[in-house]
C-alpha positions as CSV (number, residue, x, y, z in Angstrom):
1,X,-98.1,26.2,-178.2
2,X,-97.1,22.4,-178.6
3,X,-94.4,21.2,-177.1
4,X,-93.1,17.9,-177.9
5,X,-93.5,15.2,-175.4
6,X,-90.3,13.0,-174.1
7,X,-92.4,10.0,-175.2
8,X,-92.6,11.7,-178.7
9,X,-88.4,12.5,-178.6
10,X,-87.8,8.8,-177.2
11,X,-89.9,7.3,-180.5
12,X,-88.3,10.0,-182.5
13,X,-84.9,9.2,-181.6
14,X,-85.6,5.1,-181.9
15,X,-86.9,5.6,-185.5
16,X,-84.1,7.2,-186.8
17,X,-82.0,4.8,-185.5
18,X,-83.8,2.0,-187.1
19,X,-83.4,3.6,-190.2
20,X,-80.4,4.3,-190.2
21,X,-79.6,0.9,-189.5
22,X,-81.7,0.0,-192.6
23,X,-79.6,2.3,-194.9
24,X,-76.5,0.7,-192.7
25,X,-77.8,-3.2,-194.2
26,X,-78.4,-1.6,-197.7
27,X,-75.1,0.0,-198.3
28,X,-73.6,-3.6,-196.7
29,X,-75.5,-5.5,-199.4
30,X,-74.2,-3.5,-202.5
31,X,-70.9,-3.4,-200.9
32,X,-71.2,-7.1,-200.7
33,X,-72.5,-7.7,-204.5
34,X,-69.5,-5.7,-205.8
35,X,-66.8,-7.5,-203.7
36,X,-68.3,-11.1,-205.3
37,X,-68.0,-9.6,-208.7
38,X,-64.7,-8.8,-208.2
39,X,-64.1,-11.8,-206.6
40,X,-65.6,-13.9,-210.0
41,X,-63.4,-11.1,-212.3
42,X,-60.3,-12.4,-210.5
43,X,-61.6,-16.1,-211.0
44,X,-61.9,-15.5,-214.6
45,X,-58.8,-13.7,-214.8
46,X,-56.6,-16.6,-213.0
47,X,-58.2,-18.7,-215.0
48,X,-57.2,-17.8,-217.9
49,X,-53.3,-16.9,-216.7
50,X,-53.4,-21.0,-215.8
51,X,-54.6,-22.1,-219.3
52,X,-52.1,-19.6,-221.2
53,X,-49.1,-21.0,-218.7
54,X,-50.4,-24.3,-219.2
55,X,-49.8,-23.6,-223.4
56,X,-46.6,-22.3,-222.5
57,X,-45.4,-25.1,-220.5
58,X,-46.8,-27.9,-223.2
59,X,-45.0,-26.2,-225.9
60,X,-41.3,-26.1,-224.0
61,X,-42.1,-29.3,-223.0
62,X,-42.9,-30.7,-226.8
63,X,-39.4,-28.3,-228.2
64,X,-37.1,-30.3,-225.2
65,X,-38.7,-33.3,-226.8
66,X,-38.0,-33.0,-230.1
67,X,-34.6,-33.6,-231.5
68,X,-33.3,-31.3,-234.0
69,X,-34.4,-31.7,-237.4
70,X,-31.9,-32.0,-240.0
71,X,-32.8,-30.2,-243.2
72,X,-34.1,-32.1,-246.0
73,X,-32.2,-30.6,-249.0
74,X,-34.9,-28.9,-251.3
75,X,-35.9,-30.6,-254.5
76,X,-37.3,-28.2,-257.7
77,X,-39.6,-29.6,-259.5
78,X,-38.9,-31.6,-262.7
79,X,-39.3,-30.2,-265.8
80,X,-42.0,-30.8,-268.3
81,X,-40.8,-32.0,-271.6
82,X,-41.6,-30.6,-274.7
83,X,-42.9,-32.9,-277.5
């Protein structure tokens, strides 16, 4: 019959632990890839809020700046004349 050794339990019990802190790093990693992409979607995204509010702003700024325009009556066109 073989029985398993306490050496052969010790090495056992060392290996898995190893890997497991191997599978530990790899799920870390991933976790840590998706949290930058989120992080460079939220860059992209505030980006783009600033440019629009920075539209926004330009164009209340450019209608405080501007008088009113008084209307220029409307002039039809002359008429041809006949010969």
């Amino acid at each position: 019959m073989n029985t398993i050794s306490l050496e052969q339990v010790i090495l056992s019990i060392i290996i898995g632990t190893l890997l497991a802190i191997l599978y530990l790093l790899r799920v870390l990693v991933v976790m840590e890839r998706r949290i930058a992409r989120m992080d460079e979607n939220i860059f992209r995204i505030t980006a783009k809020v600033l440019k629009e509010e920075q539209v926004i702003e330009s164009q209340i700024k450019g209608m405080a700046r501007k008088k009113p325009a008084v209307k220029k009556p409307v002039r039809k066109p002359a008429k041809k004349k006949r010969k």
